[in-house]
Backbone as XML, in Angstrom:
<?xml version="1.0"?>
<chain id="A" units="angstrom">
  <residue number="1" name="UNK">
    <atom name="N" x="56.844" y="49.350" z="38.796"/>
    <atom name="CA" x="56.748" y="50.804" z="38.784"/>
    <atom name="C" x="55.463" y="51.278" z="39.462"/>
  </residue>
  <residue number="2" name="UNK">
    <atom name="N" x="54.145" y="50.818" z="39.362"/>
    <atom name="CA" x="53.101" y="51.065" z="39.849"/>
    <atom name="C" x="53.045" y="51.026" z="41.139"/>
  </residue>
  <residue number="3" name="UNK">
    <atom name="N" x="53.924" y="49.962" z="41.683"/>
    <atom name="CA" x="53.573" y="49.591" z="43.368"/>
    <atom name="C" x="54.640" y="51.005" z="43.836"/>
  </residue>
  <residue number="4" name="UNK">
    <atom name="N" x="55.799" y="51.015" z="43.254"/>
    <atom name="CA" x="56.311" y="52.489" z="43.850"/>
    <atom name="C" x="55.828" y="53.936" z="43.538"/>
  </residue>
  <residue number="5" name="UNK">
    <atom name="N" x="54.786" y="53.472" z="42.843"/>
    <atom name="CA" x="54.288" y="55.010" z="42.676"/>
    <atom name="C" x="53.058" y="55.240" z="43.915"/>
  </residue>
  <residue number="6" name="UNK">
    <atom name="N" x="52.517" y="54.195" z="44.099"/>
    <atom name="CA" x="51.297" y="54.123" z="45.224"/>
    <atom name="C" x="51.809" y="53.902" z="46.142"/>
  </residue>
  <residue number="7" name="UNK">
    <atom name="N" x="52.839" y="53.402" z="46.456"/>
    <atom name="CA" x="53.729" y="52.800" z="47.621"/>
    <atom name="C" x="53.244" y="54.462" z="48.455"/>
  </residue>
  <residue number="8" name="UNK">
    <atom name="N" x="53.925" y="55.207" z="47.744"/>
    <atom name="CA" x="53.524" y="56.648" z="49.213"/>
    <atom name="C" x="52.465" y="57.269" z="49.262"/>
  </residue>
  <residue number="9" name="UNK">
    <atom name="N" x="51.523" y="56.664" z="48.278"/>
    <atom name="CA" x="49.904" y="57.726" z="47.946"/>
    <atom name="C" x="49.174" y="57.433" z="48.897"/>
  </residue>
  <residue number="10" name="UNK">
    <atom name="N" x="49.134" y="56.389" z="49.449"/>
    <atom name="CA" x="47.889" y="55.372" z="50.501"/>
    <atom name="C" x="48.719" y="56.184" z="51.441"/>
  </residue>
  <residue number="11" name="UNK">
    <atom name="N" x="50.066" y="55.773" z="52.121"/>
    <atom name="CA" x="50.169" y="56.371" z="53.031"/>
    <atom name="C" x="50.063" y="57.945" z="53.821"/>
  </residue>
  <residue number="12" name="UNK">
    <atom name="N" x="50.527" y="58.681" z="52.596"/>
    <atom name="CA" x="50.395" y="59.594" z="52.688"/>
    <atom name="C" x="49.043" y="60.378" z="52.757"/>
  </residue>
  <residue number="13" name="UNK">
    <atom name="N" x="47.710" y="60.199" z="51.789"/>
    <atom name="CA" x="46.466" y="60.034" z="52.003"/>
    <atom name="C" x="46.121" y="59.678" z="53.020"/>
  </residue>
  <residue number="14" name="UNK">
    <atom name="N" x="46.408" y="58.815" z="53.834"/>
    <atom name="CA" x="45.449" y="58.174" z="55.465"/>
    <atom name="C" x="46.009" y="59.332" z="56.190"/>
  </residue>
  <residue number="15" name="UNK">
    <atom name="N" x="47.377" y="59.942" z="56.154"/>
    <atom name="CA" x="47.836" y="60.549" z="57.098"/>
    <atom name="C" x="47.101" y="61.901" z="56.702"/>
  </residue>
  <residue number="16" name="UNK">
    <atom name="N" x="46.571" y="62.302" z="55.950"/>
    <atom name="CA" x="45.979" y="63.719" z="55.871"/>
    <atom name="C" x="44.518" y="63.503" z="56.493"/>
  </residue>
  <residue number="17" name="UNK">
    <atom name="N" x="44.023" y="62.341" z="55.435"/>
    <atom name="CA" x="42.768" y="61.966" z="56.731"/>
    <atom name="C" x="42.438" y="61.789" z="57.703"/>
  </residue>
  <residue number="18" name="UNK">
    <atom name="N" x="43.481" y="61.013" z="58.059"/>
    <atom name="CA" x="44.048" y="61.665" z="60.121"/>
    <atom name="C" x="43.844" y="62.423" z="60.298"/>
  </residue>
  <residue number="19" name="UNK">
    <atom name="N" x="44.819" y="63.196" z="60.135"/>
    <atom name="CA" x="44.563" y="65.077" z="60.269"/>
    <atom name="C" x="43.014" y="65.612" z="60.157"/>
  </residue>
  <residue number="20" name="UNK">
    <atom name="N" x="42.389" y="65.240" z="59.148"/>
    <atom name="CA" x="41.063" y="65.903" z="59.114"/>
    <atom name="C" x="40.166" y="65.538" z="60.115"/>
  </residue>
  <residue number="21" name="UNK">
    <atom name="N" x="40.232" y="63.967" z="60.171"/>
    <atom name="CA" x="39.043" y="63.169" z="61.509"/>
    <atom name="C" x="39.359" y="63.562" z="62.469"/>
  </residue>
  <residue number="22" name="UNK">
    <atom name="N" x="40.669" y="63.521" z="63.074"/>
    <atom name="CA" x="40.881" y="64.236" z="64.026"/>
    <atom name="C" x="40.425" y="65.155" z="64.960"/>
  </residue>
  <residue number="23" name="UNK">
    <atom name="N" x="41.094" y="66.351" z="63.830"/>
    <atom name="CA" x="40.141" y="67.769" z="63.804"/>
    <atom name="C" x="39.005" y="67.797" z="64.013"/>
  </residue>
  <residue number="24" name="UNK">
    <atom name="N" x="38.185" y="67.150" z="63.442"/>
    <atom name="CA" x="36.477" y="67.508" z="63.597"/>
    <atom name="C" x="36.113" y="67.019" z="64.737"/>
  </residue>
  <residue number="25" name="UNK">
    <atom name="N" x="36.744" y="65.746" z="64.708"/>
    <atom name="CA" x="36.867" y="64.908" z="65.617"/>
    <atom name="C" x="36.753" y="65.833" z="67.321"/>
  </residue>
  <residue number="26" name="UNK">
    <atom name="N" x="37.851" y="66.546" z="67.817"/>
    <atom name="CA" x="38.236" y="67.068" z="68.717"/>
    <atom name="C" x="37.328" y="68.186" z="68.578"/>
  </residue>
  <residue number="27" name="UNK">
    <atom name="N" x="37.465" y="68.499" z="68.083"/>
    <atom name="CA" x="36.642" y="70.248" z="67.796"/>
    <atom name="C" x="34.972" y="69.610" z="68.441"/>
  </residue>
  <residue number="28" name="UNK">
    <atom name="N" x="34.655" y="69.009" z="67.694"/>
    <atom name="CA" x="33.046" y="68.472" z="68.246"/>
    <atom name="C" x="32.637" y="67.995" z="69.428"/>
  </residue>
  <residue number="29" name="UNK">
    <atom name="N" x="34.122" y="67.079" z="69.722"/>
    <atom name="CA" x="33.905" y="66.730" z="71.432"/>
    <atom name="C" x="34.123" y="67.947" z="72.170"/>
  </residue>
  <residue number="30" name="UNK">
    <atom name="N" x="34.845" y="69.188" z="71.774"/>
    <atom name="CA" x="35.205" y="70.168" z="73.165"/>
    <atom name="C" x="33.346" y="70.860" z="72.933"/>
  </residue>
  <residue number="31" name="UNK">
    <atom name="N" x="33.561" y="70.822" z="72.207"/>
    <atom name="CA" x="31.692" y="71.913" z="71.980"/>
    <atom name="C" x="30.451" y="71.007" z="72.397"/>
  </residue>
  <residue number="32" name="UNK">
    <atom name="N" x="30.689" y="69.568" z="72.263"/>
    <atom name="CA" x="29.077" y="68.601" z="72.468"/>
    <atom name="C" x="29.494" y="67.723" z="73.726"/>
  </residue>
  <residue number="33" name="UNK">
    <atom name="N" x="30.804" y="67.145" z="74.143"/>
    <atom name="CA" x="30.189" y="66.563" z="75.425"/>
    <atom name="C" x="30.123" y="67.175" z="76.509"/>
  </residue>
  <residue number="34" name="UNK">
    <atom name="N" x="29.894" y="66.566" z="77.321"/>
    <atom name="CA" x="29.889" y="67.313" z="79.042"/>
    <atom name="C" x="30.810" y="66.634" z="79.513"/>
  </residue>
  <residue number="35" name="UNK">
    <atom name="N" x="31.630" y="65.381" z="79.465"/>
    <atom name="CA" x="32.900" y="64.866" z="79.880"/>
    <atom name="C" x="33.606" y="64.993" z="78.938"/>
  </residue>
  <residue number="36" name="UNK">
    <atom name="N" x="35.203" y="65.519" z="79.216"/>
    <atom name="CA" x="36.071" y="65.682" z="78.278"/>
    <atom name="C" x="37.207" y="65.164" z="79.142"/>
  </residue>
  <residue number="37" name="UNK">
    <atom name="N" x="37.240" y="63.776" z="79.472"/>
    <atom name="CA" x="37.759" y="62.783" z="80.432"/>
    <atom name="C" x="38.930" y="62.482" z="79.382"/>
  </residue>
  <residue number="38" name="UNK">
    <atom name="N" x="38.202" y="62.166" z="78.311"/>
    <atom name="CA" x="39.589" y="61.924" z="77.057"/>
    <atom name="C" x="40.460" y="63.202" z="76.280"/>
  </residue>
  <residue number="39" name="UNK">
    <atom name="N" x="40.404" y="64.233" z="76.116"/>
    <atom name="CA" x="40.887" y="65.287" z="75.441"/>
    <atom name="C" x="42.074" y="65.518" z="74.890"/>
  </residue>
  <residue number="40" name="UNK">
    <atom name="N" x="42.661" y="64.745" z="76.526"/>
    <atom name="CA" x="43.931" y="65.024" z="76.405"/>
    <atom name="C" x="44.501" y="63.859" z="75.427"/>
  </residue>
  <residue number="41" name="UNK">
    <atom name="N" x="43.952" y="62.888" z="75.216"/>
    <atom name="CA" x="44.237" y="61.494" z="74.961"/>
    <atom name="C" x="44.428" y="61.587" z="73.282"/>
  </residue>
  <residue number="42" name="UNK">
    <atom name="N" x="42.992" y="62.391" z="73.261"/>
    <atom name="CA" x="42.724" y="62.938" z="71.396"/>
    <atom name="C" x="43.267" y="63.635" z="71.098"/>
  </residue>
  <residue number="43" name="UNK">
    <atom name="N" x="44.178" y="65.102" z="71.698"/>
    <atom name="CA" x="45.148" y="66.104" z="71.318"/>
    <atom name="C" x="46.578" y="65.093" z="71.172"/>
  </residue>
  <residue number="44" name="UNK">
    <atom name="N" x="46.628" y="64.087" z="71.789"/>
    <atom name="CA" x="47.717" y="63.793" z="71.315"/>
    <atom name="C" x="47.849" y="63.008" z="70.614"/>
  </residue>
  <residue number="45" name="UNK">
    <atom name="N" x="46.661" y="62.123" z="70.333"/>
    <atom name="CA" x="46.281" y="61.635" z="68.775"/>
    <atom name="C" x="46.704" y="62.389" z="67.585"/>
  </residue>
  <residue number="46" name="UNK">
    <atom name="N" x="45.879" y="63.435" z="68.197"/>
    <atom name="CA" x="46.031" y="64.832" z="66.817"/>
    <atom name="C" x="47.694" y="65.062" z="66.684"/>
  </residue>
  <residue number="47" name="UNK">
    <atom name="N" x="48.297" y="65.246" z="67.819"/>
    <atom name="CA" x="49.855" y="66.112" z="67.482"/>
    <atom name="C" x="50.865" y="64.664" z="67.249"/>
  </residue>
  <residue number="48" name="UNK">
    <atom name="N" x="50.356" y="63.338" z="66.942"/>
    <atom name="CA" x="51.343" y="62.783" z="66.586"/>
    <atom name="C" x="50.959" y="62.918" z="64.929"/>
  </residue>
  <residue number="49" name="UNK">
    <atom name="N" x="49.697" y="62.750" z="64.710"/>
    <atom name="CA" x="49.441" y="62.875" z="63.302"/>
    <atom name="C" x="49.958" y="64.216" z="62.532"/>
  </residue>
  <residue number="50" name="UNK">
    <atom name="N" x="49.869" y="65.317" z="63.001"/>
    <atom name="CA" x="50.768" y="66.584" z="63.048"/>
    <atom name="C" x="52.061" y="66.231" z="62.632"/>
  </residue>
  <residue number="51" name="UNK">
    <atom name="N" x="52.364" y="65.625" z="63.942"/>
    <atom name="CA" x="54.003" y="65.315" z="63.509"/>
    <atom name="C" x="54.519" y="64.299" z="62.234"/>
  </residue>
  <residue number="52" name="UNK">
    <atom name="N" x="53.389" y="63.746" z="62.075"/>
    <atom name="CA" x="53.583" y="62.184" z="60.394"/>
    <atom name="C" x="53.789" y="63.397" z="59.451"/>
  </residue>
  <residue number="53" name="UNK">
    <atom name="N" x="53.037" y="64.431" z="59.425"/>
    <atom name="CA" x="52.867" y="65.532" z="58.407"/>
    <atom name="C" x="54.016" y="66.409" z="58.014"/>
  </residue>
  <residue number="54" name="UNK">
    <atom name="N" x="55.345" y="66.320" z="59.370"/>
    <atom name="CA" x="56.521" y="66.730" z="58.756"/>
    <atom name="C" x="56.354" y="68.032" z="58.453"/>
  </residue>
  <residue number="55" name="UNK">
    <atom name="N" x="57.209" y="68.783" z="58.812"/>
    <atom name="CA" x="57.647" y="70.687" z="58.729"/>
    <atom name="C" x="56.382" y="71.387" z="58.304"/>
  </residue>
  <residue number="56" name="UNK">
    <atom name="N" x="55.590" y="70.648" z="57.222"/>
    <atom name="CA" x="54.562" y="71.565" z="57.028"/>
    <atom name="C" x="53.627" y="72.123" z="57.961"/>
  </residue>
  <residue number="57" name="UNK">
    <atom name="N" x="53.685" y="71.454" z="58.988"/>
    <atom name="CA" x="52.982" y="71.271" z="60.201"/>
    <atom name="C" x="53.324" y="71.738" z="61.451"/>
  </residue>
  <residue number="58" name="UNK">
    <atom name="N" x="54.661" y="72.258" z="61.147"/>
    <atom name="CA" x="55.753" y="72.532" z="62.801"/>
    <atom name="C" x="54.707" y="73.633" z="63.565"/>
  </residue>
  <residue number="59" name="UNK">
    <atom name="N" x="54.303" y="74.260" z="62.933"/>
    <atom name="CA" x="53.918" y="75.482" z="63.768"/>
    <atom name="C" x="52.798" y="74.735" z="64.933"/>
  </residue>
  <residue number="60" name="UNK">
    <atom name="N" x="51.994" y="74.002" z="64.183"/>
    <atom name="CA" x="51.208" y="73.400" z="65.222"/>
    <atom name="C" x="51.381" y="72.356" z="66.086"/>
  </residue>
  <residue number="61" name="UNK">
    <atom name="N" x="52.428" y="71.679" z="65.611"/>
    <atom name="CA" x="52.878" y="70.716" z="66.261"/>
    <atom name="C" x="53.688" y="71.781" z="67.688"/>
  </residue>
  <residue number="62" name="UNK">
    <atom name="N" x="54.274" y="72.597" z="67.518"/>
    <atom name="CA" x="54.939" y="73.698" z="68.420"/>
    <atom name="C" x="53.986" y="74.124" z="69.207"/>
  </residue>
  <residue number="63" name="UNK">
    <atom name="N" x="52.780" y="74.480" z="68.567"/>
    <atom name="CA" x="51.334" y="74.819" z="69.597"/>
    <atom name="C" x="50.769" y="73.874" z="70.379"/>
  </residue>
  <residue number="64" name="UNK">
    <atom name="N" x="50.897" y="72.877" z="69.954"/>
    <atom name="CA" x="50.219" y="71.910" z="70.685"/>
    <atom name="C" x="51.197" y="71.353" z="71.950"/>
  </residue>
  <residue number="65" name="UNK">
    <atom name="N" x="52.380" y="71.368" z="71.327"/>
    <atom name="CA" x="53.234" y="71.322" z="72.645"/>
    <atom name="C" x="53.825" y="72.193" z="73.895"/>
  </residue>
  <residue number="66" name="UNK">
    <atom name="N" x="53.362" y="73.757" z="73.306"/>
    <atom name="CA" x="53.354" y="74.605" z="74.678"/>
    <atom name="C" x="52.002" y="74.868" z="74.784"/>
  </residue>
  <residue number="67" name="UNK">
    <atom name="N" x="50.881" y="73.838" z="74.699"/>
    <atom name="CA" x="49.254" y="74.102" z="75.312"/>
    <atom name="C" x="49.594" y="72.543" z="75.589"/>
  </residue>
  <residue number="68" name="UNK">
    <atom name="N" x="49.941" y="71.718" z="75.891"/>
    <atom name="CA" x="49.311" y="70.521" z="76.088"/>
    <atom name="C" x="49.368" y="70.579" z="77.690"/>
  </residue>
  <residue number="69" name="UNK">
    <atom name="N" x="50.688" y="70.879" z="78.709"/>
    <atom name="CA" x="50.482" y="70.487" z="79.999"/>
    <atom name="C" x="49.530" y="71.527" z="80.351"/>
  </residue>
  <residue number="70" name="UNK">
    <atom name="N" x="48.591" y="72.552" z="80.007"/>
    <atom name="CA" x="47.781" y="73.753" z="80.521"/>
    <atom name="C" x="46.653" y="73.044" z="80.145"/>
  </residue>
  <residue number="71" name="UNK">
    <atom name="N" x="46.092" y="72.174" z="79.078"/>
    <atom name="CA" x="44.647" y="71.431" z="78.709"/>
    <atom name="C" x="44.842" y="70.580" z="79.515"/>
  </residue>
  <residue number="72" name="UNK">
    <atom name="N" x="45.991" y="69.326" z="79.997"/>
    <atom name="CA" x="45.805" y="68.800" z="81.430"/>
    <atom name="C" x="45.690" y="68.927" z="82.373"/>
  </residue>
  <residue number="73" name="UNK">
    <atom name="N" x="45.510" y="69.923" z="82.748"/>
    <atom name="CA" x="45.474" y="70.648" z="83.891"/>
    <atom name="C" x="44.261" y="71.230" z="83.801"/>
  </residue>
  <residue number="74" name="UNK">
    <atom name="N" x="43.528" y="71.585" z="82.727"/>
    <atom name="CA" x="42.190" y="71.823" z="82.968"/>
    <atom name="C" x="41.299" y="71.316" z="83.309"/>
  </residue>
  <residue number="75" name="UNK">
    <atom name="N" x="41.902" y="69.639" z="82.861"/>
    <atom name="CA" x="41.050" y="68.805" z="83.068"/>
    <atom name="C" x="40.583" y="67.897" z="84.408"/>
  </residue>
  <residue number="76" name="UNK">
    <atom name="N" x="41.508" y="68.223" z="85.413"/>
    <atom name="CA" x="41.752" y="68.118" z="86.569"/>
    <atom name="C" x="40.624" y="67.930" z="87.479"/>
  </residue>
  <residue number="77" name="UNK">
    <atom name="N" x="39.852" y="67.154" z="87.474"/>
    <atom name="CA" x="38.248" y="67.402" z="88.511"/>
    <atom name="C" x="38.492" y="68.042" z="89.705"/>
  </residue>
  <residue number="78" name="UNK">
    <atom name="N" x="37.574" y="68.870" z="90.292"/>
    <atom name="CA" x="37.647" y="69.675" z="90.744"/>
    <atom name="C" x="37.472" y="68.781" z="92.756"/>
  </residue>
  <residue number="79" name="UNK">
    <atom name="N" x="36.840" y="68.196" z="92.252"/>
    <atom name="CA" x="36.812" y="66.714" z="93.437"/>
    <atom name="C" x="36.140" y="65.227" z="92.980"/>
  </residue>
  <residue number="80" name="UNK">
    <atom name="N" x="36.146" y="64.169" z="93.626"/>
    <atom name="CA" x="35.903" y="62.989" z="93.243"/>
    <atom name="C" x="34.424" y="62.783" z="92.034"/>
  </residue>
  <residue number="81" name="UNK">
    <atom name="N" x="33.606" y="63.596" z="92.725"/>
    <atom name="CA" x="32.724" y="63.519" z="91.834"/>
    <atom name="C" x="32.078" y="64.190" z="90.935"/>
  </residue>
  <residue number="82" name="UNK">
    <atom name="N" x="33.161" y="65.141" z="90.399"/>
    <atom name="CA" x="32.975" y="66.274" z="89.212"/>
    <atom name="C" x="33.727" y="65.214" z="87.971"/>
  </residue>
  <residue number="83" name="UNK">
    <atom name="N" x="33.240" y="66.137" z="86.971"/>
    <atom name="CA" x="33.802" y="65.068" z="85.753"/>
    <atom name="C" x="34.581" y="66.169" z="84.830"/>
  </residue>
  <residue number="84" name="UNK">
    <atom name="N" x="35.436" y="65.601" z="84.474"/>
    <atom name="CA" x="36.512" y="66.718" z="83.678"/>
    <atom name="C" x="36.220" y="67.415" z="82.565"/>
  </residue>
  <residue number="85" name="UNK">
    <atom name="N" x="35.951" y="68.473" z="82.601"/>
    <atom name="CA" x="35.148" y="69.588" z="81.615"/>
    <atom name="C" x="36.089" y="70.619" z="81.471"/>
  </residue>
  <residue number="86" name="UNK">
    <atom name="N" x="36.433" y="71.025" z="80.323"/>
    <atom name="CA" x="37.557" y="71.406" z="79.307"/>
    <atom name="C" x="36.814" y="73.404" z="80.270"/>
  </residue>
  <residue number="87" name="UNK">
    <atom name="N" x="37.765" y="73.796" z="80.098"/>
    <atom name="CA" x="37.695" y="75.422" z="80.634"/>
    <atom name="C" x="37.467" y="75.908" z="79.530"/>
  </residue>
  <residue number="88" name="UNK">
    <atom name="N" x="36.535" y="77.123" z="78.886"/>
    <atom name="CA" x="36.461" y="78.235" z="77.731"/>
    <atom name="C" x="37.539" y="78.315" z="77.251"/>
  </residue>
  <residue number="89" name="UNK">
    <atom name="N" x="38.614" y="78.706" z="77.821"/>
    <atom name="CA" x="39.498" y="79.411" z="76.081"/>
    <atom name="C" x="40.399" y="77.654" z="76.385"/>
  </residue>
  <residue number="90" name="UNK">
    <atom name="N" x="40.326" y="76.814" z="77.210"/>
    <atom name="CA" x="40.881" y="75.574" z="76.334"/>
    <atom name="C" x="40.201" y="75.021" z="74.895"/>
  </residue>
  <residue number="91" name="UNK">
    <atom name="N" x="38.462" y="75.465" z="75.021"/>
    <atom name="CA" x="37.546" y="74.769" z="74.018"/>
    <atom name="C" x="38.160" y="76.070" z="73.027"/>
  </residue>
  <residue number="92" name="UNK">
    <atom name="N" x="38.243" y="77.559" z="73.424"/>
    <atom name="CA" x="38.942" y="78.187" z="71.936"/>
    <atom name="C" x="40.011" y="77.739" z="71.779"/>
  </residue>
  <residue number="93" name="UNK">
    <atom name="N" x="40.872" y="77.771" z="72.266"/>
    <atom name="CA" x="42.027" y="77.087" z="71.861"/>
    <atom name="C" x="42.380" y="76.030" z="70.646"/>
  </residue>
  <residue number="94" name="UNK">
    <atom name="N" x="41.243" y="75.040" z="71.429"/>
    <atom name="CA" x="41.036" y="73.531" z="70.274"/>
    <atom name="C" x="40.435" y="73.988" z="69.419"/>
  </residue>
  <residue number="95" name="UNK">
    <atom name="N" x="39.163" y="74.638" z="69.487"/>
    <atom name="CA" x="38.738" y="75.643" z="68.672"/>
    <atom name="C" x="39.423" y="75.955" z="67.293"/>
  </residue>
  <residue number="96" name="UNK">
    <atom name="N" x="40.197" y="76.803" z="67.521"/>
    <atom name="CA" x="41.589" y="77.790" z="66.437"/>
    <atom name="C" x="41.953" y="76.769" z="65.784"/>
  </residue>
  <residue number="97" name="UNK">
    <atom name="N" x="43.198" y="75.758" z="66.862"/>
    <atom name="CA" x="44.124" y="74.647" z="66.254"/>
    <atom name="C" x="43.595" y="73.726" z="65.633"/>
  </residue>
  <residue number="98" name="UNK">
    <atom name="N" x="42.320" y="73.776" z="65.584"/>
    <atom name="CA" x="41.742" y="72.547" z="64.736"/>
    <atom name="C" x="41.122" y="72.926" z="63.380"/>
  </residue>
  <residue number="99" name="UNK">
    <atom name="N" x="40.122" y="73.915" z="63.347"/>
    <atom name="CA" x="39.846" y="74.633" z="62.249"/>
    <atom name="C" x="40.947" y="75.605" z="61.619"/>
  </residue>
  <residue number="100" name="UNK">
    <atom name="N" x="42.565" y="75.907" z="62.132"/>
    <atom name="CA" x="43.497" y="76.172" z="61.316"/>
    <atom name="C" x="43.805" y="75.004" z="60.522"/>
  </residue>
  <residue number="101" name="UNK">
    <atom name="N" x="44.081" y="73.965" z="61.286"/>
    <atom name="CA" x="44.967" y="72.587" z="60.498"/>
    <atom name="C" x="43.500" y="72.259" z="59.265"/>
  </residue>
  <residue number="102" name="UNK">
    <atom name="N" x="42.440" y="72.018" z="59.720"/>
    <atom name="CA" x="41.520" y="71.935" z="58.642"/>
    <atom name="C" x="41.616" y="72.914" z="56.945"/>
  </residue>
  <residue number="103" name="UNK">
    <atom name="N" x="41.528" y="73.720" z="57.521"/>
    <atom name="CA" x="41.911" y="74.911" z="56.454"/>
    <atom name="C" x="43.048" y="74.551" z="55.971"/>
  </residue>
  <residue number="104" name="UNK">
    <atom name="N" x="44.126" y="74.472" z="56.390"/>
    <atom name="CA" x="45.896" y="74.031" z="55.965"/>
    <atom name="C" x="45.462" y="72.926" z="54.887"/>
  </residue>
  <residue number="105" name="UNK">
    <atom name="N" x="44.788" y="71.549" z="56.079"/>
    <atom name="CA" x="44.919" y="71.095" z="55.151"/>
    <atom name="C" x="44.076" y="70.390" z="53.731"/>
  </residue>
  <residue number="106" name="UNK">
    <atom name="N" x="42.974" y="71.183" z="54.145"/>
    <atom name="CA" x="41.527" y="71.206" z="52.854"/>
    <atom name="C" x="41.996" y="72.137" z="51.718"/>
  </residue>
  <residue number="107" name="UNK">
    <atom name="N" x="43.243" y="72.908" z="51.769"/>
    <atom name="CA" x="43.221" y="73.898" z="51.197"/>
    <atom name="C" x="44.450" y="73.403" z="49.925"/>
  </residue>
  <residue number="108" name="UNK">
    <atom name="N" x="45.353" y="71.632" z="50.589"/>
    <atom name="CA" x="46.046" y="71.526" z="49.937"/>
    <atom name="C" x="46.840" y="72.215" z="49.367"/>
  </residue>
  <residue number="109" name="UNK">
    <atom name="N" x="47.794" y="72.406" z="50.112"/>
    <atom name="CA" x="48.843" y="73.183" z="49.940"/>
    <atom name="C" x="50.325" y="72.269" z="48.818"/>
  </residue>
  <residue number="110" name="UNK">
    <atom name="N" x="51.134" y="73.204" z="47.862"/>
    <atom name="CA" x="52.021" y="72.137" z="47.531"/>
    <atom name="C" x="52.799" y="70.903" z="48.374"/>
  </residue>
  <residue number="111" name="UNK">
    <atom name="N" x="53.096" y="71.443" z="49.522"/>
    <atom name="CA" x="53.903" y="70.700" z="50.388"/>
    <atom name="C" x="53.411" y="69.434" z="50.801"/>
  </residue>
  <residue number="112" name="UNK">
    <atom name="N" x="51.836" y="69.532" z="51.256"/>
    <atom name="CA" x="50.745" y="68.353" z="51.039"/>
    <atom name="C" x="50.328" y="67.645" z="50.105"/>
  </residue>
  <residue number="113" name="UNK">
    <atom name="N" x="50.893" y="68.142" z="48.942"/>
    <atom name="CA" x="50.257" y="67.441" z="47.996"/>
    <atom name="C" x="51.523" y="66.855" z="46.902"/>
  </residue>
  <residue number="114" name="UNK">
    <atom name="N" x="52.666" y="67.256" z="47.432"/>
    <atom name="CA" x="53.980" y="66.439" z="46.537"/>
    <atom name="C" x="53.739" y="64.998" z="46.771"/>
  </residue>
  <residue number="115" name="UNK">
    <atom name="N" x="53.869" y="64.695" z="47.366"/>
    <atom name="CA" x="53.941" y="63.396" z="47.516"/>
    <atom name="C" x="53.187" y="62.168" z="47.114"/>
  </residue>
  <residue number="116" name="UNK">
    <atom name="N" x="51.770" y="62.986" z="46.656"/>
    <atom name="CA" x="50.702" y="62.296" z="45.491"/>
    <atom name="C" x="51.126" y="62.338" z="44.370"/>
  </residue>
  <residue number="117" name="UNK">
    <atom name="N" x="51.592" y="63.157" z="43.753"/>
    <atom name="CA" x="51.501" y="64.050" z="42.386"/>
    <atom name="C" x="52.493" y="62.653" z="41.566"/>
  </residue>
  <residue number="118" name="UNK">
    <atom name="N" x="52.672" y="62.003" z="41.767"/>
    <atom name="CA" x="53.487" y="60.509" z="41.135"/>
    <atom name="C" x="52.297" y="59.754" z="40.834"/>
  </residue>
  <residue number="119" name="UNK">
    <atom name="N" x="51.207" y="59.362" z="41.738"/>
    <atom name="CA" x="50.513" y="58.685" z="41.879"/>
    <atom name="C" x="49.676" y="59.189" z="40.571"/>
  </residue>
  <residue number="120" name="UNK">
    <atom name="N" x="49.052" y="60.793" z="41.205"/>
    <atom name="CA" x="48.191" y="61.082" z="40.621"/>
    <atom name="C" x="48.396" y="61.411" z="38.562"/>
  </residue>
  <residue number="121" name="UNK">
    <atom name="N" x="49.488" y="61.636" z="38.427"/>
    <atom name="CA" x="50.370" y="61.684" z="37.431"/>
    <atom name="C" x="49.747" y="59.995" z="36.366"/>
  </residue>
  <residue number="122" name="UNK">
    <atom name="N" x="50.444" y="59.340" z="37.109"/>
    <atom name="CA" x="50.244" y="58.232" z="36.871"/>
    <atom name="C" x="48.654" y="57.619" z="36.252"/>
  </residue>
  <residue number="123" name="UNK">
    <atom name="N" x="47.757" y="57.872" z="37.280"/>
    <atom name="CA" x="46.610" y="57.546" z="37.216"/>
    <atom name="C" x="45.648" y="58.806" z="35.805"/>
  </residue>
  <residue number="124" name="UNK">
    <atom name="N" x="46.502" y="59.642" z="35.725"/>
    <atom name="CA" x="45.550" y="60.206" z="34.766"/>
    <atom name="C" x="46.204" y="60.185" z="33.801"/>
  </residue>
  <residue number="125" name="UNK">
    <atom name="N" x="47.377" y="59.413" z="33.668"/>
    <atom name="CA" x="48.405" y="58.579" z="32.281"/>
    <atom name="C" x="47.352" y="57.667" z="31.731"/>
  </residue>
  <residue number="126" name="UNK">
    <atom name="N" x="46.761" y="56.941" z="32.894"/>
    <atom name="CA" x="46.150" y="55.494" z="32.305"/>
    <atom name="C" x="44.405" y="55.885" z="31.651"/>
  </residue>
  <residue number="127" name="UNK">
    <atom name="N" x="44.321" y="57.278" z="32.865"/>
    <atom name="CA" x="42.694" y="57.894" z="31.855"/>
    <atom name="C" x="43.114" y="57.517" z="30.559"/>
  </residue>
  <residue number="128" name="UNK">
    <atom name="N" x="44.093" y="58.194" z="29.739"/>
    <atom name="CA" x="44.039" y="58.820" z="28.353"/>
    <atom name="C" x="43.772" y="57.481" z="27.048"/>
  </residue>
</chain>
């Protein structure tokens, strides 16, 4: 009984922590480096982890997929020896979508948090 009650807590837990590292993750590189050679590489880090997250998530997963070919394209060097630097409203952009999903999901919503509530159930059975 125990291993199926944790069986989905770990997983489900890494996948929100995804979501969060991510986020900060991306958000910090569009604002602190001067090459943003990878961006595109980390947005889609981010929107598969989006997508592990299932409906609760569609809206951004939907955002990220009518902004993704426009952030590749920003990134486009301008000639051989320019280095790919994210355009202003791409950095708002990442901006928004990252500190929304943060909020979503720091804010633990039910939909995020069913899937513990066995675990956590459990574990404060064995406090008592």
């Amino acid at each position: 009984l125990i291993v199926v009650i944790v069986s989905g807590y770990f997983p489900h837990l890494g996948m929100l922590n995804q979501l969060i590292t991510l986020s900060h993750q991306l958000n910090s590189d569009a604002f602190n480096l001067t090459n943003h050679k990878y961006m595109a590489h980390q947005t889609a880090l981010l929107y598969q982890s989006v997508n592990q997250a299932g409906t609760l998530m569609m809206d951004y997963k939907k955002n990220i997929e009518s902004n993704f070919k426009s952030l590749k394209a920003g990134l486009v060097p301008k000639d051989k020896d320019s280095v790919p630097r994210l355009p202003h409203e791409q950095k708002e952009w990442i901006n928004n979508v990252t500190a929304n999903i943060l909020d979503d999901v720091q804010s633990l919503p039910p939909g995020l948090t069913q899937p513990m509530i066995s675990a956590m159930t459990f574990v404060e059975q064995q406090r008592q």
